[in-house]
C-alpha positions, -999 to +999 in steps of 0.1 A: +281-179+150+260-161+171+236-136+152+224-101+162+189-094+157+181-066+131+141-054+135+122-043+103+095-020+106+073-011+077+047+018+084+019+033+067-003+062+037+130+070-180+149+037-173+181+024-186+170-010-194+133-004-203+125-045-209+143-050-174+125-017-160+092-035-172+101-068-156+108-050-124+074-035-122+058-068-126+077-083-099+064-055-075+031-057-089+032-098-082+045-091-047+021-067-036-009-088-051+003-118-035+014-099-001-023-085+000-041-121-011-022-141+018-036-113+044-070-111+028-078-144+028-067-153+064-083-119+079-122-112+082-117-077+094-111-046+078-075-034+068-047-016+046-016-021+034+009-006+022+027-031-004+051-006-021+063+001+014+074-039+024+088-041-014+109-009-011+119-019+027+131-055+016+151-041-010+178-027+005+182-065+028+183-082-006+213-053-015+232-069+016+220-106+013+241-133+004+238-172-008+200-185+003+186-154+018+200-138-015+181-158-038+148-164-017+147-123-015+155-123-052+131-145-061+096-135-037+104-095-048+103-102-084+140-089-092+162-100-128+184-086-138+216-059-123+222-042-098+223-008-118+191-009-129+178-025-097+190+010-084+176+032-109+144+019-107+142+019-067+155+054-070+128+063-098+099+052-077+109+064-046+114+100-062+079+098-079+068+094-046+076+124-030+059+152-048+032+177-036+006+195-062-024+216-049-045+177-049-020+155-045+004+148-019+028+117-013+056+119+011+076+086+016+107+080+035+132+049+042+153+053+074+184+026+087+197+031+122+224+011+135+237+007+169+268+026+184+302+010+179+281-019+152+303-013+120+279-019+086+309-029+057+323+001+034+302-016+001+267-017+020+276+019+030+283+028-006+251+008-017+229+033+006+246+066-007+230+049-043+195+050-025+202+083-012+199+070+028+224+080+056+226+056+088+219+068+119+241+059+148+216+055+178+216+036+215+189+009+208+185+011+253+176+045+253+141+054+258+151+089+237+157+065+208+123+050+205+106+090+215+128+100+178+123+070+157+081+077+165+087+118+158+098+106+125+074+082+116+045+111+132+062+138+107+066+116+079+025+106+079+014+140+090+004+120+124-017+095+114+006+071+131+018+076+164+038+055+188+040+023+164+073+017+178+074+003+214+111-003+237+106-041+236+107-041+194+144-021+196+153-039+229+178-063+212+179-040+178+213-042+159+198-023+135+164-008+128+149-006+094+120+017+087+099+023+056+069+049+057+045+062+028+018+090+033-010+098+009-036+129+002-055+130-026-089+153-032-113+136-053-117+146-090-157+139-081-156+152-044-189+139-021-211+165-007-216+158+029-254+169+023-258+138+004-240+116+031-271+095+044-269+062+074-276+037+055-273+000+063-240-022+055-245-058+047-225-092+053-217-116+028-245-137+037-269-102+030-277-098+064-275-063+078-245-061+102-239-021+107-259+011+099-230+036+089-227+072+069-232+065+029-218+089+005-234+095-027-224+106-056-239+111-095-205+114-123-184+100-146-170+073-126-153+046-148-166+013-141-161-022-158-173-057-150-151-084-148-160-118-156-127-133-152-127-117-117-165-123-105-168-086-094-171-050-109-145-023-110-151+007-102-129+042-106-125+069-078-100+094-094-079+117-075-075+153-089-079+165-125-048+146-141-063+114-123-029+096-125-038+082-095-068+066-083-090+047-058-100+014-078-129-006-055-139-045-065-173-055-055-178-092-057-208-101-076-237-114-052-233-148-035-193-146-043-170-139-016-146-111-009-121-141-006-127-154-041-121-124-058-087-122-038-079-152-051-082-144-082-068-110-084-034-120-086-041-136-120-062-113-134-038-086-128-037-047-121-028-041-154-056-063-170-079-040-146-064-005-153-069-016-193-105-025-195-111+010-168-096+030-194-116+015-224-145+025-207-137+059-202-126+059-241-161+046-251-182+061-225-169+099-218-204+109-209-214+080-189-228+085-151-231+064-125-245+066-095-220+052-061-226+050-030-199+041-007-192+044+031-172+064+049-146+042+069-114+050+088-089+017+091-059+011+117-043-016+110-010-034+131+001-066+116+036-086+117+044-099+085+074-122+095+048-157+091+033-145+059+068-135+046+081-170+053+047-183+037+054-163+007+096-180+005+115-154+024+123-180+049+163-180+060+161-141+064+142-148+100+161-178+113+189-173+135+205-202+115+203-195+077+198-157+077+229-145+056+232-106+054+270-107+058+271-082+030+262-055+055+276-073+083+286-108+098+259-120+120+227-104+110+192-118+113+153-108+109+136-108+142+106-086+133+087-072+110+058-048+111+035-028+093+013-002+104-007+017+085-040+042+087-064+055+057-090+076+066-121+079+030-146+106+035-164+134+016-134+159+017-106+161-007-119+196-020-126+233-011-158+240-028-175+273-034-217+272-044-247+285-063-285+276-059-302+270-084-336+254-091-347+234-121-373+209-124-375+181-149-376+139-157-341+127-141-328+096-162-320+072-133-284+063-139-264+030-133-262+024-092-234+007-080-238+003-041-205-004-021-228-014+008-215-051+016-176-064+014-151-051-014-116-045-017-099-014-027-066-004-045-051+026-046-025+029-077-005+052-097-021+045-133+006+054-160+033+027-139+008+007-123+027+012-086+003-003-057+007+021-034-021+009-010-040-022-009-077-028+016-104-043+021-141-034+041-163-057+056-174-038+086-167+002+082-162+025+110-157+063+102 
């Protein structure tokens, strides 16, 4: 049978069943961990994802998937259990993340277009309406069809990413699948830029490789070491609910960004967010002083190899790919991520007093983000990964 490409694009920034609900968020906890460990460890630069995004994008192809390509989605996204709940918990998430308070904002948004006179099958139709998407009819040849699909992706992240989308990725499109998150939070402990120094940023090895802008800062910051993961955790709350934060691993010395990767996965978010919140519990009063660099991160990948890697393997071959439950024919020929994060002193409008006071300063605990770590951005009370990085060489 001969199979019409279908192009994925990923770009980035209460349950029914409560035990299901549960099992569901450790599947897309195991995905993202796993999605982020097989980029990490074959990449030595600087970048983001967006897990959340590739999770939330690939389940609406496992809603239309059949035989093979039904169970190799089923199984790499971490889903037991039905449909229904499937559904409410898709719907949940996605809802949680599109809210806006006065320090946080999260906009995320899943689009499907389909080609003119290419017929999708009543029951995938009626699956959308459940995720609260509309299909948009579109000519795949037109160059005003690529000009909308990057307006939308512009809007939807506040133009951080622009013109992701080229001609040649819709050029034999069937249908176009698109999957955007955008994030702004303001820092419950916000920087002051008079405190932002150059400082130098060292390699694994300790040898200095850049001299960039350090922020500094003296608060409450949770932080935790973790044996089991050969690095220390540190806290960067967002607003002052801080149900969401900035969580950033810093491999002890003489251990590699790579081996705490590795070992992520097994220690687990959860395991991370746990011992975080002890500390707080125990330590209310605590400072620390961080330093950490400004840094501003493109990142363009294609995850179709590392999605094979990881057992989605039949959805990209002309051969296997089985999606006839949203229309005879359908294959994967690409997908990609983008994503941006920009992490400097703003994040809040400040208003001051001088004030002079001299006295003996108790030096505080110093943690110095000034050679390789990863970082984690995550909703705290569900554990959602929203976005997932890691720094070896900063540029702001």
């Amino acid at each position: 049978m001969f199979k019409f490409p279908l192009i994925l694009a990923v770009i980035v920034l209460m349950m029914a069943h409560e035990e299901y609900a549960q099992s569901l968020s450790q599947g897309v906890e195991d995905f993202s961990l796993e999605l982020f460990r097989r980029i990490a460890v074959d990449s030595n630069q600087d970048f983001m994802i967006s897990p959340f995004t590739v999770w939330s994008l690939f389940v609406l192809l496992f809603e239309g998937s059949s035989g093979g390509t039904y169970y190799q989605l089923r199984q790499a996204l971490g889903i037991n259990g039905d449909d229904r709940t499937l559904r409410e918990f898709s719907r949940a998430r996605n809802q949680f993340l599109n809210l806006m308070t006065n320090e946080i904002e999260i906009k995320a948004l899943r689009g499907i277009y389909v080609a003119h006179k290419f017929s999708i099958t009543p029951i995938y139709k009626s699956i959308l309406q459940q995720y609260s998407i509309q299909p948009f009819e579109v000519d795949f040849k037109n160059l005003g069809t690529v000009r909308r699909i990057n307006e939308q992706i512009s809007s939807a992240t506040r133009g951080l990413i622009k013109n992701t989308v080229q001609q040649r990725d819709l050029s034999d499109a069937t249908m176009f699948l698109l999957s955007t998150i955008y994030f702004k939070g303001k820092w419950k402990f916000p920087f002051s830029k008079d405190m932002t120094r150059v400082a130098p940023f060292y390699n694994e090895n300790g040898q200095v490789i850049a001299q960039v802008p350090m922020m500094n800062k003296e608060a409450n910051f949770p932080t935790v070491y973790l044996a089991e993961l050969a690095g220390t955790a540190l806290e960067l709350p967002y607003g002052s609910l801080e149900w969401m934060s900035m969580i950033a691993v810093l491999p002890d010395e003489k251990i590699t960004l790579n081996t705490v990767v590795n070992k992520l996965k097994t220690v687990g978010l959860q395991r991370i967010l746990q011992r975080l919140a002890e500390y707080k519990m125990k330590n209310s009063d605590a400072m620390i002083d961080v330093s950490m660099p400004k840094f501003e991160t493109t990142t363009d990948l294609s995850l179709n190899d590392i999605l094979k890697q990881m057992g989605i393997r039949d959805l990209f071959d002309q051969n296997t790919a089985n999606l006839d439950r949203i229309a005879p024919g359908l294959y994967a020929s690409l997908c990609k991520h983008s994503s941006k994060i920009v992490v400097d002193e703003q994040g809040t409008e400040a208003a001051g007093i001088t004030g002079l006071s001299l006295g003996f300063k108790f030096l505080s605990p110093r943690i110095d983000l000034n050679r390789p770590f990863l970082y984690l951005i995550v909703e705290k009370q569900t554990g959602l990964l929203l976005f997932a990085g890691q720094v070896r060489n900063p540029k702001a």
